[in-house]
C-alpha positions in Angstrom: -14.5 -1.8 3.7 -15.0 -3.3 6.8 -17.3 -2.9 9.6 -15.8 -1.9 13.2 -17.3 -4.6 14.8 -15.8 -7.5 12.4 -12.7 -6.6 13.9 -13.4 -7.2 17.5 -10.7 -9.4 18.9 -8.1 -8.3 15.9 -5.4 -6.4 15.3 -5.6 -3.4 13.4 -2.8 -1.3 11.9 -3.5 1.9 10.7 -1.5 4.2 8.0 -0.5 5.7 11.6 0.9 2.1 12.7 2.5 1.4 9.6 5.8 3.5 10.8 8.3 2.8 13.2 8.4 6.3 14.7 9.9 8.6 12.4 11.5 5.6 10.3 8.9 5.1 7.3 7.5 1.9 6.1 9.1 0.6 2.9 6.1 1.2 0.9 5.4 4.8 3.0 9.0 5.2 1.6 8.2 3.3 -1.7 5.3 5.8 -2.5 7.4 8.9 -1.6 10.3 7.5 -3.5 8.1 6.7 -6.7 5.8 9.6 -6.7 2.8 7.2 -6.1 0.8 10.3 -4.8 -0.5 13.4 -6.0 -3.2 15.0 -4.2 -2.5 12.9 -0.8 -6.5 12.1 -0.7 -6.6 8.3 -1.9 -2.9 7.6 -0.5 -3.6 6.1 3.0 -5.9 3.6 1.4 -3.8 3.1 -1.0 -0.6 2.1 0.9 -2.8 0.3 3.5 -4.2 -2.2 0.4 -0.3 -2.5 -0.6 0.9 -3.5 2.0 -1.7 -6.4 1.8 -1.2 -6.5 -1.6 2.4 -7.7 -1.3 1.5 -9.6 2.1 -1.1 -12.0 0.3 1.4 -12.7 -2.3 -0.3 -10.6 -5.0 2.8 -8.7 -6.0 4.6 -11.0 -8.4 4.0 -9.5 -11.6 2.9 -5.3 -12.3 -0.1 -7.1 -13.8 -1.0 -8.6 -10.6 -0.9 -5.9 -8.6 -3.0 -4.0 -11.0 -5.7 -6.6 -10.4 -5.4 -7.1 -6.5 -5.3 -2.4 -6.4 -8.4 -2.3 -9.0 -10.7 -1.5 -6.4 -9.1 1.8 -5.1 -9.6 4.7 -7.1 -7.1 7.9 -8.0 -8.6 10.6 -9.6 -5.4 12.1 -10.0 -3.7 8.7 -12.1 -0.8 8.3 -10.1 -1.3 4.5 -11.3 2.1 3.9 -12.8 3.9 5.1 -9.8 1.3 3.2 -7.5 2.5 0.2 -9.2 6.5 1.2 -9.3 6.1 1.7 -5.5 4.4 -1.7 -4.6 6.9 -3.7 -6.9 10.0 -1.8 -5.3 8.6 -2.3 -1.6 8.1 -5.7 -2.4 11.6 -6.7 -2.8 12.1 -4.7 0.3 9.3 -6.0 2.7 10.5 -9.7 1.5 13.6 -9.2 2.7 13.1 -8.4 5.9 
């Protein structure tokens, strides 16, 4: 979580932002492809702290990510195709 006013100055991309008009995001695409999502309610967070997931460098392993997404929550358990998603967009974002 962070405060409006911490990002004063910054760029900020939104789940919105993330697309290039109607082409997706690999990990938009990645969690669509994987069936990362079930009720849609977590989702936005949860691709947002993906992408930064794989950004940071914390996508190496399915263990890894697991640690760097442990603070977002699904009550529906769409964890195994959260992580399928993140480690297939990976690949994608990085080559790019």
């Amino acid at each position: 979580m962070t405060l409006a006013v911490q990002t004063d100055g910054k760029r900020v991309i939104t789940i919105e932002g993330l697309s290039d008009g109607e082409r997706l995001h690999p990990m938009q695409q990645a969690f669509l492809d994987h069936d990362a999502l079930q009720c849609g309610y977590c989702t936005p967070g949860q691709i947002m702290s993906a992408v930064a997931c794989v950004a940071e460098g914390h996508a190496g392993s399915p263990d890894q990510i697991r640690e760097y997404m442990s603070g977002n929550l699904c009550r529906c358990g769409a964890y195994a195709g959260i992580v399928a998603a993140i480690e297939d967009a990976a690949q994608k974002m990085r080559a790019v």
